[in-house]
C-alpha positions as CSV (number, residue, x, y, z in Angstrom):
1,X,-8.7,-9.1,19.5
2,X,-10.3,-12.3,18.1
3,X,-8.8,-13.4,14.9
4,X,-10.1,-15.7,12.3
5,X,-6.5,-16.4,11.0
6,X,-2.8,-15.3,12.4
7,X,-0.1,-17.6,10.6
8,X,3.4,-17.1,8.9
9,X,2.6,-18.5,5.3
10,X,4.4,-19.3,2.1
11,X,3.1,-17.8,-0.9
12,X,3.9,-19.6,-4.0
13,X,4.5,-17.1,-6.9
14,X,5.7,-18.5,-9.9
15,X,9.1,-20.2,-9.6
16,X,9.6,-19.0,-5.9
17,X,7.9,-19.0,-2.6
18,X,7.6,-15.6,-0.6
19,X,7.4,-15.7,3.0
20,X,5.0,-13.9,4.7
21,X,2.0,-13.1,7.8
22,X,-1.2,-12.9,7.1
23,X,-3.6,-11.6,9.9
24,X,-7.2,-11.6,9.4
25,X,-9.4,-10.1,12.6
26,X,-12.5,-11.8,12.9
27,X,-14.7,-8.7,11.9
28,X,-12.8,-8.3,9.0
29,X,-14.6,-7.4,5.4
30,X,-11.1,-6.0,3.7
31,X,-7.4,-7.2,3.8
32,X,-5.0,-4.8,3.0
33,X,-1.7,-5.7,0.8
34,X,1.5,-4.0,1.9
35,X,4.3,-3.8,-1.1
36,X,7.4,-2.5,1.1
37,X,10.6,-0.2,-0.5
38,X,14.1,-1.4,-2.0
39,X,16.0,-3.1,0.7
40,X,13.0,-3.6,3.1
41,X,11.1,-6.7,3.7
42,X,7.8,-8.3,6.1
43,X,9.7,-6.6,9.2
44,X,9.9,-3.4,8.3
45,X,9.2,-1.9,11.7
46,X,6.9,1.1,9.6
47,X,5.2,-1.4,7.7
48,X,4.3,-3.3,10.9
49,X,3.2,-0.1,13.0
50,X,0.5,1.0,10.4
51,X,-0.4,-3.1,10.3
52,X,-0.8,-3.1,13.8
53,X,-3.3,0.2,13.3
54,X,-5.3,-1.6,10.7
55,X,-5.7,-4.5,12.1
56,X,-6.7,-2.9,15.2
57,X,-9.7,-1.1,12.9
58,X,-10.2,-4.8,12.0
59,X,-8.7,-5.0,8.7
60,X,-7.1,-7.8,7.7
61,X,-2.9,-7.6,6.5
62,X,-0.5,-9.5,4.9
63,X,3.1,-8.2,4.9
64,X,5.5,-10.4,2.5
65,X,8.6,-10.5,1.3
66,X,8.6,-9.5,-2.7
67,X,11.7,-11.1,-3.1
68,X,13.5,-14.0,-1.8
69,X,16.3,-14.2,0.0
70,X,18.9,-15.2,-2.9
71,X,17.4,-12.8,-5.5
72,X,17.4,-9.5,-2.7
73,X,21.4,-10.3,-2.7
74,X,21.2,-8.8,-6.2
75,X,20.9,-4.8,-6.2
76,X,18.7,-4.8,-9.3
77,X,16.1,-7.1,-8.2
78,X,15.1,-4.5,-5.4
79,X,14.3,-1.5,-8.2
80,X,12.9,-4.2,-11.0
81,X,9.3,-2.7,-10.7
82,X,7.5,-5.3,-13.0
83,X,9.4,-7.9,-11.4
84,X,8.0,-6.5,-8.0
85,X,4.6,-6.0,-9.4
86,X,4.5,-9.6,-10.6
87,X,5.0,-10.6,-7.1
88,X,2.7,-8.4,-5.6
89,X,0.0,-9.5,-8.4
90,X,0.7,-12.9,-7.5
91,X,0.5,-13.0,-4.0
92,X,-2.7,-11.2,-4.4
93,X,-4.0,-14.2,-6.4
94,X,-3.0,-16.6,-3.6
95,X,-4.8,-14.7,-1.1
96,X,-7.8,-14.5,-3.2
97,X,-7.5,-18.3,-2.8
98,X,-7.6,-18.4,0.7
99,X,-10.9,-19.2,2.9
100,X,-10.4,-16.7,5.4
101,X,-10.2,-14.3,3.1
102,X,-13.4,-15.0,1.4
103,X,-15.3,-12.0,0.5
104,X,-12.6,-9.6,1.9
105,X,-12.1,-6.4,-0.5
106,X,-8.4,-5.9,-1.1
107,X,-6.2,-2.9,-0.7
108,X,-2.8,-1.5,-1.1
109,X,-0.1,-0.4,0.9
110,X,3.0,1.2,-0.8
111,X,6.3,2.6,0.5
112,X,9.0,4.3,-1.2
113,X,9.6,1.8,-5.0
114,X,7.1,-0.6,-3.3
115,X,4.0,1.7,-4.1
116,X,5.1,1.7,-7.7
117,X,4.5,-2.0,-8.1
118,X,1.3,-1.5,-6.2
119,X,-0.2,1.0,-8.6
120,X,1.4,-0.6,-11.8
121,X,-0.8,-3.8,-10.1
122,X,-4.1,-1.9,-9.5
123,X,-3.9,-0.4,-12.9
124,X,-4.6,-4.1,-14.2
125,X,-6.5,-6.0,-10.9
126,X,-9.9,-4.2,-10.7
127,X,-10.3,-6.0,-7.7
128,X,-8.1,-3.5,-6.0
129,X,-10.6,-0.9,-4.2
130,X,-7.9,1.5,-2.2
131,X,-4.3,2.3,-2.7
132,X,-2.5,3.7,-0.3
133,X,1.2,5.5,-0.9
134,X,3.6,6.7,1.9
135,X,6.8,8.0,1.0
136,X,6.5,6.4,-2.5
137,X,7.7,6.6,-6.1
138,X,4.3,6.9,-8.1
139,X,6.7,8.5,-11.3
140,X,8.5,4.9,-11.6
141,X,4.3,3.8,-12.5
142,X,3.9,7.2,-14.8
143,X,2.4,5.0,-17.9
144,X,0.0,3.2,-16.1
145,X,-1.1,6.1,-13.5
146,X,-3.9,6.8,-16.2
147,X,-4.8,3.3,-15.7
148,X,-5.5,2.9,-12.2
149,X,-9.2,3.6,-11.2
150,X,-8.9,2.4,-7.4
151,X,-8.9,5.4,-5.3
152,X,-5.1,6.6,-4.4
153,X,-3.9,8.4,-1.3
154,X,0.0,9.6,-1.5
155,X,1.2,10.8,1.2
156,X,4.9,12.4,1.4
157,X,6.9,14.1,4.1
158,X,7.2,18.3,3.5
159,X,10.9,17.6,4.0
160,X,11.4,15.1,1.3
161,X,11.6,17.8,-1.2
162,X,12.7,15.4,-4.0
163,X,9.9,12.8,-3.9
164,X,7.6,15.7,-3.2
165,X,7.7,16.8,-6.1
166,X,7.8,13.5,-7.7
167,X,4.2,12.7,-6.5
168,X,2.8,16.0,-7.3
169,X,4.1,15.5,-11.1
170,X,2.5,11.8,-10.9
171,X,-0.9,13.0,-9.1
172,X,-1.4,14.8,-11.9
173,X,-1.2,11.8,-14.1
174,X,-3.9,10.1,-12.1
175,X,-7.6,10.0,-13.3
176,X,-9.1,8.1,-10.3
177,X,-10.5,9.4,-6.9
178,X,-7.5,10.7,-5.3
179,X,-5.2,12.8,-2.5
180,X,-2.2,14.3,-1.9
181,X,-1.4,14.1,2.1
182,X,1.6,16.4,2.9
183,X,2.7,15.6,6.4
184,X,4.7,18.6,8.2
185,X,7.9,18.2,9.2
186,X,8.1,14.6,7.7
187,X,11.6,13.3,6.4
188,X,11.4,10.7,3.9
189,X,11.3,7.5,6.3
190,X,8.8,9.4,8.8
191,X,11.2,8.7,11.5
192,X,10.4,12.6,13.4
193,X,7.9,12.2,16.6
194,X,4.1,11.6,15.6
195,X,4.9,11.7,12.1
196,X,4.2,7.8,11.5
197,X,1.2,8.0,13.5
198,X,-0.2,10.6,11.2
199,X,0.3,8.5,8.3
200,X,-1.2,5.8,10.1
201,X,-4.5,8.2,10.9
202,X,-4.4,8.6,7.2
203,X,-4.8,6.1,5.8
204,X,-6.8,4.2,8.0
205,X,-8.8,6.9,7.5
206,X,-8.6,6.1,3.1
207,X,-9.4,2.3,4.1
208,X,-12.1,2.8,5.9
209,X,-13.5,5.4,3.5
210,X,-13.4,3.0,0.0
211,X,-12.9,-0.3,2.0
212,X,-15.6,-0.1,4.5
213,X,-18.3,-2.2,5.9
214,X,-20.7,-1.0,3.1
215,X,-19.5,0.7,0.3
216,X,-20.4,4.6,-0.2
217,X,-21.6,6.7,-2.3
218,X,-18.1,8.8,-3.5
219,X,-18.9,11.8,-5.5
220,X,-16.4,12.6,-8.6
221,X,-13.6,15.0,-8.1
222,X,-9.9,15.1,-7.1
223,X,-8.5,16.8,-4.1
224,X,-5.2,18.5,-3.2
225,X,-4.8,19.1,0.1
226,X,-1.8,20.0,2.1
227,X,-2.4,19.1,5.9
228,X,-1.5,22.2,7.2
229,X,-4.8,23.5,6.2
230,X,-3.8,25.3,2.4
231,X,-5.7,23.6,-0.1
C-alpha cells in the first residue's frame, strides 16, 4: 500500500504530550480518530484490527494514547469523560494542523468510555462527519447526544445485555442520521469468532457512506436495525 505518511508522533495537548501513529494511505480523503476504553491505549489489538481495515479502504488513522503514562496510574483519569474529550478534541486540532492531513474529513472511532468522549467531542467540532461506537457508553454523553449532528453508528454485542440497553436508551436521545448495529452472539469485547470482523464490515461500511470520496446525498430518517434481519 503506498502511504503519504506512517510515523509514531507526539501530540501536544495542553500541558501533556500523547503518544501516538498516525497512518495516512496515499489515496486518502478522510482520517479516522480512534478514542479507545478505560484501561486501553494505541495497542489495543481491536483498535488496531479495524485500523488495519480502514486503512486498507484507504482511510487514514491515528490511534493515541488519551492519557499519559503517569496520569493512567490514577483509576479516575480513565472514566474522567471531559478530561478524555479534551484530549480527543485536542489531538484533533493537532491533526488538523498537519500537511498530510490537508483536506482529509475527520471521523470517530469509540470503544467502551472512549466513544463517550468522542460524541461529547462531535457534539461541539462540526468538523466531525462520522462517528462510529463499538461496544460503547453513549449514556455517559446523554446531555450532549441532542447535540451531535455527525452521523452515529453504535454497534453492541447481543450478549452484552447491560450496555445493550444502554445504547438503545441513548439512540433515542440522538437527533442526527443514525444506527443501531446488534451483532449476534457478541460479548462485550467481541472476542467470539468473526465477531470483530463484522464490526469491522460495519463500519467501514458508515465511513465510507458519510466519509466518502464525494459526499452523498443522505435522506432524513433514523434506522433501527438488528442484524439478524428484525427491524
Amino acid at each position: 500500500m503506498e502511504m503519504r505518511i506512517h510515523t509514531e508522533t507526539n501530540i501536544p495537548v495542553g500541558k501533556v504530550i500523547l503518544k501516538g501513529e498516525l497512518f495516512i494511505p496515499t489515496r486518502a480523503e478522510a482520517i479516522i480518530i480512534f478514542s479507545h476504553g478505560s484501561g486501553s491505549s494505541r495497542f489495543s489489538l481491536r483498535n488496531q484490527l479495524v485500523a488495519k481495515y480502514l486503512q486498507e479502504r484507504n482511510f487514514g488513522t491515528l490511534l493515541f494514547d488519551l492519557l499519559t503514562g503517569e496520569e493512567d496510574k490514577h483509576y479516575h483519569n480513565r472514566f474522567d469523560i471531559g478530561l478524555l474529550t479534551k484530549r480527543l478534541a485536542g489531538a484533533t486540532e493537532w491533526l488538523q494542523e498537519v500537511p498530510a492531513a490537508k483536506d482529509c474529513r475527520i471521523g470517530y472511532f469509540g470503544a467502551s468510555t472512549g466513544a463517550a468522549s468522542a460524541l461529547k467531542a462531535a457534539a461541539v467540532l462540526p468538523e466531525i462527519h462520522a462517528v462510529v461506537s463499538r461496544g460503547g457508553r453513549p449514556d455517559l454523553a446523554m446531555d450532549d447526544l441532542s447535540l451531535v449532528e455527525a452521523p452515529t453508528l453504535l454497534i453492541v454485542g447481543s450478549l452484552d445485555q447491560d450496555v445493550l440497553q444502554l445504547n438503545k436508551e441513548a439512540y433515542g436521545h440522538l437527533t442526527c442520521e443514525k444506527k443501531l448495529e446488534i451483532i449476534p452472539g457478541a460479548s462485550h469485547l467481541f472476542e467470539e469468532p468473526g465477531t470483530m470482523e463484522k464490526v469491522c464490515e460495519k463500519a467501514g461500511a458508515w465511513f465510507e457512506k458519510y466519509l466518502g470520496p464525494a459526499e452523498k446525498e443522505i435522506n432524513p430518517g433514523n434506522v433501527y436495525k438488528n442484524t439478524d434481519g428484525r427491524n
